[in-house]
N, C-alpha and C positions, 0 to 999 in steps of 0.2 A: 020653092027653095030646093028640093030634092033633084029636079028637074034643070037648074043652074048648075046644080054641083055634078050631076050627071053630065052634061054637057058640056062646061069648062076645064073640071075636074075631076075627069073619068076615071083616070090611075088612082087618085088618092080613093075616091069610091072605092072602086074594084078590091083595093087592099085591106078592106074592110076593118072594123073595131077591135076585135076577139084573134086568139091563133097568135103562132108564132111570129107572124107579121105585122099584127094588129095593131091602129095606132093605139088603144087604150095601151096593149102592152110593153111600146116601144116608151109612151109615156111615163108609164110606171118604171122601166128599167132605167129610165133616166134619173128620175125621183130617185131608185134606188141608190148607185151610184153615186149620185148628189149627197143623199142622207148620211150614209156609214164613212165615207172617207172626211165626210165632214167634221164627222164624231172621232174619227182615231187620227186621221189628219191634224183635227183639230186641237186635240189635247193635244198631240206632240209636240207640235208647234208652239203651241202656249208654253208650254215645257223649256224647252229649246229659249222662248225669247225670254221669258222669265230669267231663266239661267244666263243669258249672254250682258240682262243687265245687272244682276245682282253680283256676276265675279266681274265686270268689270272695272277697270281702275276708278271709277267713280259711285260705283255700287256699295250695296252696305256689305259683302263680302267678297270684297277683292281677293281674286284668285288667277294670277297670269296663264294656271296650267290649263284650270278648268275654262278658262275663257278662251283659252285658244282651241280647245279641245272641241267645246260646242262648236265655236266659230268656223273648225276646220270643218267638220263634221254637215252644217248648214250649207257652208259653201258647198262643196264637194257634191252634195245631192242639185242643189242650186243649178252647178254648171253642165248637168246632164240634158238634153233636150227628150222630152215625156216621149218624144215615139222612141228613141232608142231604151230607157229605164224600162217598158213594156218589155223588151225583149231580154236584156239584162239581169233583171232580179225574177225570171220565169222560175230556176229553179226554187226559188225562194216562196213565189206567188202560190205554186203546185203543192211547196212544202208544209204552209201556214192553212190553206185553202181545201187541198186537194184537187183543183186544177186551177190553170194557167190560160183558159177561154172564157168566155162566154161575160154577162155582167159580175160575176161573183169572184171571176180570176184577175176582173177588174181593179177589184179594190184596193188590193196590197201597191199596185204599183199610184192609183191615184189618191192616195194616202200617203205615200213616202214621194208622189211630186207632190202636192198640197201642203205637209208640212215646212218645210224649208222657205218656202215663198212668206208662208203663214208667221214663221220665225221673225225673219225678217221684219214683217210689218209692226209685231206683236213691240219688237226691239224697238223701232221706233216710237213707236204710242207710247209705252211706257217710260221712255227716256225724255218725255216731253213733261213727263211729271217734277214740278218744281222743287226742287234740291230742301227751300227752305221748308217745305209742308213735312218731310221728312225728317230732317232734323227737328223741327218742332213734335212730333212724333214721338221720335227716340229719347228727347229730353223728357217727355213724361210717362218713361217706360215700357211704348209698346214694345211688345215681342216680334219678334221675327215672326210669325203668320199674322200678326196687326199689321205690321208691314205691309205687307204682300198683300192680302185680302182687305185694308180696310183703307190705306194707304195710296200704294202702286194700282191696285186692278180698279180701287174704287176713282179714285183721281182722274183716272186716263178713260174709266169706262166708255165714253160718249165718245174719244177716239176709237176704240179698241171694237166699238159697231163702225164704225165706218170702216174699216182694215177689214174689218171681218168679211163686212158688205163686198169689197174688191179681193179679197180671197175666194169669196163663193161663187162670186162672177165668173173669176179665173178658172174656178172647176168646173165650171157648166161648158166653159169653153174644154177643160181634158175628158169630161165624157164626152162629148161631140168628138174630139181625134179619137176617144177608145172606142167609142161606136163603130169607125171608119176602117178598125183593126178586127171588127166581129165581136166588141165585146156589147153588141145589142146599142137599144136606145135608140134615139132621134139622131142621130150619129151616123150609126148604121142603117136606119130608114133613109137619110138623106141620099147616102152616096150607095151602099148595096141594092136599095131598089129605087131610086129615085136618078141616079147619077148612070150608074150601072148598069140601066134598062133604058137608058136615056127617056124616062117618064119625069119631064122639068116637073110638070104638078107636085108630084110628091117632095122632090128638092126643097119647091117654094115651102111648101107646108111644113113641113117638116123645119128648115129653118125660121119659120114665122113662129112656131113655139117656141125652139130655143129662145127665139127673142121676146117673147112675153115671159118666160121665166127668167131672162136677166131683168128686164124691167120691174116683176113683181118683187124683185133679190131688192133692188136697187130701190123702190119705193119704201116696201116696209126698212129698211136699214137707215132710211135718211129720217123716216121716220122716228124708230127707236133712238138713232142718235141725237134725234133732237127732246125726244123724252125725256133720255137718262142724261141729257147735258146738265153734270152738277152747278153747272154757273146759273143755269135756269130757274131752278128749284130750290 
Protein backbone atom coordinates (compact mmCIF):
# COMPACT_ATOMS: atom_id res chain seq x y z
CA UNK A 1 0.00 0.00 0.00
CA UNK A 2 2.80 2.41 1.07
CA UNK A 3 4.37 1.63 -2.13
CA UNK A 4 0.99 2.75 -4.40
CA UNK A 5 0.78 5.83 -2.53
CA UNK A 6 4.41 6.40 -3.20
CA UNK A 7 4.09 5.81 -6.60
CA UNK A 8 0.77 7.44 -7.68
CA UNK A 9 0.74 9.91 -4.92
CA UNK A 10 4.06 11.12 -4.50
CA UNK A 11 3.10 14.86 -3.54
CA UNK A 12 0.54 13.99 -1.20
CA UNK A 13 3.26 11.48 0.51
CA UNK A 14 6.09 13.91 0.47
CA UNK A 15 3.63 16.59 2.41
CA UNK A 16 3.46 14.44 4.99
CA UNK A 17 0.91 14.21 8.27
CA UNK A 18 2.51 16.60 11.02
CA UNK A 19 3.98 20.47 10.41
CA UNK A 20 2.63 23.42 9.18
CA UNK A 21 1.72 21.49 5.96
CA UNK A 22 0.47 18.49 7.31
CA UNK A 23 -2.54 16.92 6.12
CA UNK A 24 -3.52 15.96 9.93
CA UNK A 25 -3.09 19.80 10.40
CA UNK A 26 -4.77 21.08 7.49
CA UNK A 27 -7.66 18.62 8.62
CA UNK A 28 -7.87 19.85 11.85
CA UNK A 29 -7.87 23.61 10.70
CA UNK A 30 -10.77 22.67 8.78
CA UNK A 31 -12.61 21.11 11.70
CA UNK A 32 -11.64 24.15 13.33
CA UNK A 33 -13.25 26.68 11.16
CA UNK A 34 -16.25 24.39 10.73
CA UNK A 35 -16.73 24.13 14.58
CA UNK A 36 -16.63 27.88 15.99
CA UNK A 37 -18.36 29.91 13.32
CA UNK A 38 -20.81 27.05 13.55
CA UNK A 39 -21.26 27.99 17.28
CA UNK A 40 -21.31 31.98 16.92
CA UNK A 41 -22.57 31.85 13.27
CA UNK A 42 -24.99 29.76 14.42
CA UNK A 43 -26.67 31.28 17.34
CA UNK A 44 -26.76 34.54 15.45
CA UNK A 45 -28.59 33.40 13.01
CA UNK A 46 -30.98 31.45 15.03
CA UNK A 47 -31.34 34.86 16.61
CA UNK A 48 -31.90 36.78 13.51
CA UNK A 49 -34.73 34.11 12.26
CA UNK A 50 -36.29 33.72 15.42
CA UNK A 51 -36.64 37.56 15.50
CA UNK A 52 -37.85 38.03 11.63
CA UNK A 53 -40.63 35.60 12.52
CA UNK A 54 -41.84 36.71 15.74
CA UNK A 55 -42.21 40.70 14.64
CA UNK A 56 -43.58 39.84 11.69
CA UNK A 57 -47.16 40.78 10.66
CA UNK A 58 -48.01 37.40 11.33
CA UNK A 59 -45.83 36.63 14.46
CA UNK A 60 -46.96 36.71 18.01
CA UNK A 61 -45.22 40.17 18.28
CA UNK A 62 -45.80 42.20 15.37
CA UNK A 63 -43.38 44.87 15.10
CA UNK A 64 -42.97 46.69 11.39
CA UNK A 65 -39.72 48.52 12.85
CA UNK A 66 -38.00 45.56 14.44
CA UNK A 67 -38.90 43.39 11.41
CA UNK A 68 -37.47 45.66 8.98
CA UNK A 69 -34.58 46.25 11.05
CA UNK A 70 -33.45 42.45 11.23
CA UNK A 71 -34.65 42.00 7.67
CA UNK A 72 -32.39 44.92 6.51
CA UNK A 73 -29.70 43.88 8.57
CA UNK A 74 -29.76 39.88 7.01
CA UNK A 75 -30.01 41.13 3.74
CA UNK A 76 -27.39 43.60 3.64
CA UNK A 77 -24.79 40.85 5.05
CA UNK A 78 -26.76 38.27 2.54
CA UNK A 79 -25.85 40.48 -0.54
CA UNK A 80 -21.95 40.55 0.17
CA UNK A 81 -20.06 37.91 -1.72
CA UNK A 82 -17.64 35.94 1.17
CA UNK A 83 -14.29 36.72 -0.66
CA UNK A 84 -14.96 40.49 -0.62
CA UNK A 85 -16.61 40.39 3.42
CA UNK A 86 -12.87 38.75 4.07
CA UNK A 87 -11.38 41.74 3.19
CA UNK A 88 -14.02 44.29 4.33
CA UNK A 89 -14.64 43.65 8.02
CA UNK A 90 -10.50 42.90 8.38
CA UNK A 91 -10.41 45.70 10.50
CA UNK A 92 -13.14 44.33 12.56
CA UNK A 93 -11.62 40.47 12.40
CA UNK A 94 -7.94 42.01 13.89
CA UNK A 95 -10.12 44.10 16.31
CA UNK A 96 -12.38 41.00 17.93
CA UNK A 97 -9.37 38.47 17.22
CA UNK A 98 -6.09 40.18 17.17
CA UNK A 99 -5.44 39.22 13.62
CA UNK A 100 -6.99 39.24 10.27
CA UNK A 101 -4.91 35.76 8.88
CA UNK A 102 -4.25 32.71 9.26
CA UNK A 103 -7.51 30.10 10.58
CA UNK A 104 -8.37 32.19 13.71
CA UNK A 105 -8.70 35.60 11.50
CA UNK A 106 -10.89 33.29 9.81
CA UNK A 107 -13.65 33.11 12.03
CA UNK A 108 -15.23 36.48 12.35
CA UNK A 109 -15.62 36.85 8.80
CA UNK A 110 -17.19 33.02 8.28
CA UNK A 111 -19.41 33.64 11.18
CA UNK A 112 -20.90 36.97 9.93
CA UNK A 113 -21.12 34.96 6.19
CA UNK A 114 -22.82 31.94 7.83
CA UNK A 115 -25.23 33.75 9.76
CA UNK A 116 -27.50 35.57 7.48
CA UNK A 117 -27.65 32.48 5.10
CA UNK A 118 -28.52 30.55 8.56
CA UNK A 119 -31.30 33.41 9.22
CA UNK A 120 -32.73 32.92 6.30
CA UNK A 121 -33.33 29.31 6.39
CA UNK A 122 -34.01 29.38 10.25
CA UNK A 123 -37.19 32.01 8.90
CA UNK A 124 -38.32 29.53 6.80
CA UNK A 125 -38.52 26.34 8.99
CA UNK A 126 -40.11 28.11 11.56
CA UNK A 127 -42.74 29.73 9.50
CA UNK A 128 -43.75 26.38 8.44
CA UNK A 129 -45.04 26.01 11.87
CA UNK A 130 -48.76 25.73 11.88
CA UNK A 131 -50.59 28.99 12.91
CA UNK A 132 -53.35 26.72 14.74
CA UNK A 133 -50.65 24.60 17.07
CA UNK A 134 -49.96 28.21 18.24
CA UNK A 135 -52.94 29.66 18.89
CA UNK A 136 -53.87 26.46 20.62
CA UNK A 137 -50.86 27.27 22.81
CA UNK A 138 -51.58 30.73 23.74
CA UNK A 139 -55.31 29.67 24.51
CA UNK A 140 -53.86 27.75 27.40
CA UNK A 141 -51.48 30.30 28.70
CA UNK A 142 -48.15 29.42 27.41
CA UNK A 143 -45.67 32.18 27.95
CA UNK A 144 -43.62 33.72 25.45
CA UNK A 145 -40.47 31.18 26.06
CA UNK A 146 -43.34 28.13 25.84
CA UNK A 147 -43.66 29.59 22.59
CA UNK A 148 -40.38 29.72 21.35
CA UNK A 149 -38.87 26.74 22.93
CA UNK A 150 -41.85 24.36 23.25
CA UNK A 151 -43.84 25.50 20.42
CA UNK A 152 -41.89 27.28 17.24
CA UNK A 153 -38.18 25.38 17.96
CA UNK A 154 -40.04 22.22 19.12
CA UNK A 155 -42.65 22.11 16.04
CA UNK A 156 -40.14 22.87 13.30
CA UNK A 157 -37.27 20.86 14.92
CA UNK A 158 -36.92 18.06 12.30
CA UNK A 159 -36.86 21.13 9.62
CA UNK A 160 -34.57 23.34 11.45
CA UNK A 161 -31.85 19.79 11.06
CA UNK A 162 -32.20 19.81 7.67
CA UNK A 163 -31.51 23.84 7.14
CA UNK A 164 -29.02 23.30 9.51
CA UNK A 165 -27.58 20.23 7.49
CA UNK A 166 -27.42 22.82 4.17
CA UNK A 167 -25.92 25.74 6.31
CA UNK A 168 -22.94 23.46 7.51
CA UNK A 169 -22.54 22.15 3.93
CA UNK A 170 -22.48 25.73 2.89
CA UNK A 171 -19.58 26.40 5.43
CA UNK A 172 -17.47 23.63 4.50
CA UNK A 173 -17.78 25.07 1.12
CA UNK A 174 -16.40 29.06 2.93
CA UNK A 175 -13.63 27.38 4.61
CA UNK A 176 -12.45 25.72 1.29
CA UNK A 177 -12.47 29.78 -0.22
CA UNK A 178 -10.92 30.97 3.12
CA UNK A 179 -8.39 28.35 2.85
CA UNK A 180 -7.65 29.73 -0.77
CA UNK A 181 -7.06 33.21 0.96
CA UNK A 182 -4.28 31.58 3.62
CA UNK A 183 -6.57 31.32 6.21
CA UNK A 184 -5.06 27.29 6.34
CA UNK A 185 -7.27 24.17 5.98
CA UNK A 186 -7.99 21.73 2.92
CA UNK A 187 -8.65 24.89 1.22
CA UNK A 188 -5.27 26.07 1.27
CA UNK A 189 -3.70 22.56 0.79
CA UNK A 190 -5.78 22.35 -2.41
CA UNK A 191 -4.90 25.31 -4.31
CA UNK A 192 -1.36 26.69 -2.10
CA UNK A 193 0.29 23.33 -2.57
CA UNK A 194 -1.63 21.39 -4.67
CA UNK A 195 -2.85 24.02 -7.34
CA UNK A 196 0.15 26.12 -6.87
CA UNK A 197 2.83 23.68 -7.26
CA UNK A 198 0.92 22.16 -9.92
CA UNK A 199 1.12 18.80 -7.70
CA UNK A 200 -2.79 17.57 -9.13
CA UNK A 201 -2.31 14.55 -6.25
CA UNK A 202 -2.58 16.82 -3.54
CA UNK A 203 -5.72 19.02 -5.30
CA UNK A 204 -7.45 15.45 -5.68
CA UNK A 205 -6.95 14.65 -2.14
CA UNK A 206 -7.42 17.33 -0.64
CA UNK A 207 -10.85 17.87 -2.41
CA UNK A 208 -11.83 14.19 -1.76
CA UNK A 209 -11.99 15.00 1.97
CA UNK A 210 -13.78 18.16 1.63
CA UNK A 211 -16.14 15.75 0.19
CA UNK A 212 -16.38 13.08 2.68
CA UNK A 213 -16.98 15.83 5.18
CA UNK A 214 -19.93 17.14 3.27
CA UNK A 215 -21.21 13.65 2.91
CA UNK A 216 -20.72 12.78 6.61
CA UNK A 217 -22.70 16.56 7.33
CA UNK A 218 -25.27 15.31 5.04
CA UNK A 219 -25.74 11.56 6.40
CA UNK A 220 -25.85 12.31 10.09
CA UNK A 221 -28.38 15.51 9.40
CA UNK A 222 -30.99 13.30 7.39
CA UNK A 223 -30.38 11.10 9.97
CA UNK A 224 -31.18 13.26 13.09
CA UNK A 225 -34.06 14.80 10.91
CA UNK A 226 -35.53 11.88 10.77
CA UNK A 227 -35.06 11.10 14.48
CA UNK A 228 -36.42 14.10 15.77
CA UNK A 229 -39.41 14.19 13.14
CA UNK A 230 -42.16 14.99 15.66
CA UNK A 231 -44.80 13.25 13.21
CA UNK A 232 -42.65 10.16 13.78
CA UNK A 233 -42.64 9.83 17.38
Amino acid sequence: MADFFAKYLPNVVSQGWSGDGGWLTAIGETFYMIFWPAVFGGLLGLSFGIGLVLTDSDGILPNKTFFSIFDKIVSFFRAIPFIILLALIAPVTHFLVGTQIGTLGALVPLSLGLFPFYARQVQVALKSVDHGIIEAAQSIGATFWDLIFEVYLREARSELIRVTTVTMISLVGLTAMAGAVGAGGLGNMAIAYGYGRFANDITFIATFLVLVIVLAIQLLGDFLAKVFNHKSV
